[in-house]
N, C-alpha and C positions, 0 to 999 in steps of 0.2 A: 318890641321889635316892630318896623314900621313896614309894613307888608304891602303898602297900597291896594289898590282897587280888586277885585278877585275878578279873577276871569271866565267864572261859573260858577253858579251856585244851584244846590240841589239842596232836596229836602233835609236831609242830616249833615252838612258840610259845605265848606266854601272853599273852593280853590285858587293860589294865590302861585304865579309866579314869581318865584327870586332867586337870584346866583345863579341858573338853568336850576334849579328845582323846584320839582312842584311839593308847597304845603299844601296836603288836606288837611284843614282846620273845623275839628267837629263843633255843631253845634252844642249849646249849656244842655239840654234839654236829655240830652243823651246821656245812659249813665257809665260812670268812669270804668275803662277798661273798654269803651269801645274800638278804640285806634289801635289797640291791641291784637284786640281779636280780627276786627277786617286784614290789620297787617299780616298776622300770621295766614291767614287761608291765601294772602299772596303771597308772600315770600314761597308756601309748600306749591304754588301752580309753577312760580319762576323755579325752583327746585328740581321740578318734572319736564325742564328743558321746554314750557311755553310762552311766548311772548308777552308776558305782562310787566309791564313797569317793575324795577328793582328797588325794591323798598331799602333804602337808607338811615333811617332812622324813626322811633316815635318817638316822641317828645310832649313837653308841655311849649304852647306859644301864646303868651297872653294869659296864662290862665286857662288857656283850652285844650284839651289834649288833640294831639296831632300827628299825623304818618309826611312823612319824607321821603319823598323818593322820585327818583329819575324822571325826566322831563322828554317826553316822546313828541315830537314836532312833526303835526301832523292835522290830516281832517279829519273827521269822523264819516265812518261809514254812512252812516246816516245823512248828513248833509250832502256829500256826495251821489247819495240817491236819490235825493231830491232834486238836487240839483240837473241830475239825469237819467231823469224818469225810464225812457225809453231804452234804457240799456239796465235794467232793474235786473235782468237774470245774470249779469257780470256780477252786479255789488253780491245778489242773492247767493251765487258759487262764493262766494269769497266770504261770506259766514258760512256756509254749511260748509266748507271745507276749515275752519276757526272749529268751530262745533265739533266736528269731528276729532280733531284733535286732540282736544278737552277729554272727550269721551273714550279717547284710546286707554286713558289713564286710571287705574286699574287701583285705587285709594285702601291704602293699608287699613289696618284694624286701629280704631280709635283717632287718627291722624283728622279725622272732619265731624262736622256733627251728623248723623245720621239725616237721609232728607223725608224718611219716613215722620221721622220724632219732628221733624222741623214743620210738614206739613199738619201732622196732628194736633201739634203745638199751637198753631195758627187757627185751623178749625174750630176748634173746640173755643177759641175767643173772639170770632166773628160774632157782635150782638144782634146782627141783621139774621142772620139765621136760628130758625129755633131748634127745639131738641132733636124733633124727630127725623129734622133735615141732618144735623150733626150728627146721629146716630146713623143715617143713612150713606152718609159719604165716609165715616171713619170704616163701617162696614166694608164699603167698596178699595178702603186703600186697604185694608188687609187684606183682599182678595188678591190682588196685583201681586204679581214678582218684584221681588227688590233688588237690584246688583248693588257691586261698590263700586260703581265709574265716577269719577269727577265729573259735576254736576256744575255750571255756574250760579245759574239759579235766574239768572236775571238779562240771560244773553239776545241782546240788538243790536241793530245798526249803532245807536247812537253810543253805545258800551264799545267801538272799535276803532281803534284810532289809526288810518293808513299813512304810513310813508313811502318814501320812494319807492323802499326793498319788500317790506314785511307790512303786516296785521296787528295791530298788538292790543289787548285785552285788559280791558280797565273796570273798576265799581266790581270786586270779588266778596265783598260784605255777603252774598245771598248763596257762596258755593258752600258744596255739603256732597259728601256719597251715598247716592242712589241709581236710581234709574234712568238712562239718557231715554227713555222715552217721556218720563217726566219735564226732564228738562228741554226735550224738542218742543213737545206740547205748551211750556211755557212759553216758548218765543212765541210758537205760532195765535197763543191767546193776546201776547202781546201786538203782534200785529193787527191781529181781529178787531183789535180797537181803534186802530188808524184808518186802516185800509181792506176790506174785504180780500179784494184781489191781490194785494202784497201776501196777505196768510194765507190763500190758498197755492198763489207762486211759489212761495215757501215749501209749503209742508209738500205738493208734488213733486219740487226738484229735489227734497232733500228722500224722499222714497226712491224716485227712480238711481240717485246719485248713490243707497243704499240698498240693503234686502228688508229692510223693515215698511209693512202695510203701513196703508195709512189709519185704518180702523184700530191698528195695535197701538198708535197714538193717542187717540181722541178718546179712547178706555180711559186715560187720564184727566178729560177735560173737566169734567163736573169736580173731579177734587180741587185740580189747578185754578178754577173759577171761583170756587169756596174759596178757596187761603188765599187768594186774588182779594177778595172780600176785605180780608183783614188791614189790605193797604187803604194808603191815602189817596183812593179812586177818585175821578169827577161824578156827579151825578149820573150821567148818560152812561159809564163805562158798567157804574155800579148797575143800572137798569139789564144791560146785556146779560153780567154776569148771573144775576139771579135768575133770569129767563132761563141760561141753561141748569141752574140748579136744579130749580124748579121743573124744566123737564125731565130732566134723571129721578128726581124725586118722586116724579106723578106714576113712572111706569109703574 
C-alpha cells in the first residue's frame, strides 16, 4: 500500500493520511500486539462518550501493524498556544476542562491496566536509579490513595486536537485507572520541562477550577519524575528529574 509521506512521526509510529483516514503505522521495534492494545484503551475512552478519534480498524500495512481510524481536521492545542502566548489561560481552561472530563470516568474492574502496577512497573526499570531510591519511591506510592478514574497518562497541549466545535483527544497508549492526581501531576511535570510558568499556570488554574490543593498533587511528583526516568528524555529533562528525586530521597 502506497501511503506517501507521513505527516508526523513520533517515537513508536508514523502517521500517514489516506481516503480521510488516519493510519497509525507502528514502528518494527515494537512488539506485536501493540496497535492492539493502544486501540483498545481508545475505543473504551470513545465508549465513555469522550472525544477521541473513532478507531476503525487495526490491521497489518506493510508488514507493520497498524490502527485506523477517523481523521479529526484540526490544530493542536499546543501549536495554538504557541502560536498565542498571551492568551495561554484560554488554551490552558480548554485542557483542564479535557482533563476533567477524562477524570469524570469512573473505570470498571479489570477494563485498563492498573496505573499503580504501571507506575511500579516503570520504577523498578529505571537504570539511572539505584535500590535504595527505588525502594524509596515504591514505598511512597503505596502510601498514596489510589481511585479508578480514567487516567490518560500522557495529557498536553500537543495530545489535543481543536476544531471548529469540540476538543478531541489523541496518543491514548499511556491511559490506565488510577488516580487523577497522578495524572494532573503528570501534565504539570510535562510542562516543567518546557516552561516554568506554563506548569505553574497550569496546576493553579486547574486548583482554583477545582477543590483539589495544590500540595495534594505534587505528593505525586517524585514518583511521576522516577517513571519519567524510564522514557526516552533529553539530557537536560533527565538532569531535572533526578534533582527532584533526589530531593524526596535526601529527606
Amino acid at each position: 500500500m502506497n501511503l506517501g509521506n507521513p505527516i508526523a512521526t513520533g517515537n513508536t509510529a508514523n502517521l500517514y493520511l489516506l481516503d480521510s483516514k488516519i493510519m497509525k503505522v507502528f514502528k518494527d521495534f515494537l512488539p506485536q500486539g501493540e496497535a492492539y492494545y493502544e486501540a483498545k484503551k481508545q475505543q473504551y475512552a470513545y465508549s465513555k462518550g469522550l472525544n477521541a478519534p473513532k478507531v476503525l480498524e487495526v490491521k497489518n500495512i506493510n508488514d507493520s501493524q497498524a490502527i485506523v481510524m477517523e481523521y479529526i481536521y484540526g490544530e493542536t492545542l499546543g501549536q495554538q498556544l504557541l502560536n498565542d502566548l498571551e492568551h495561554a489561560e484560554r488554551y490552558m481552561k480548554l485542557l483542564i476542562n479535557v482533563q476533567t472530563s477524562i477524570h469524570a470516568v469512573i473505570v470498571e474492574a479489570d477494563a485498563l491496566e492498573p496505573l499503580p502496577e504501571r507506575l511500579k512497573s516503570k520504577l523498578q526499570a529505571v537504570s539511572c536509579l539505584n535500590d535504595i531510591q527505588k525502594q524509596a519511591l515504591l514505598l511512597k506510592l503505596k502510601s498514596l490513595k489510589h481511585e479508578h478514574r480514567l487516567c490518560h497518562g500522557d495529557l498536553h497541549p500537543f495530545n489535543l486536537i481543536a476544531t471548529d466545535k469540540e476538543v478531541y483527544i489523541i496518543d491514548w497508549v499511556d491511559a490506565s485507572a488510577g488516580d487523577r492526581l497522578a495524572d494532573i501531576c503528570r501534565t504539570y511535570l510535562l510542562f516543567l520541562s518546557f516552561s516554568i510558568e506554563l506548569a505553574e499556570l497550569y496546576i493553579d488554574m486547574y486548583c482554583k477550577h477545582t477543590t483539589i490543593l495544590k500540595g495534594e498533587i505534587l505528593e505525586w511528583l517524585p514518583i511521576i519524575a522516577g517513571a519519567r526516568l524510564y522514557e526516552n528524555v533529553s539530557a537536560e529533562e533527565n538532569k531535572l528529574l533526578m534533582k527532584m528525586v533526589n530531593e524526596y530521597c535526601s529527606r
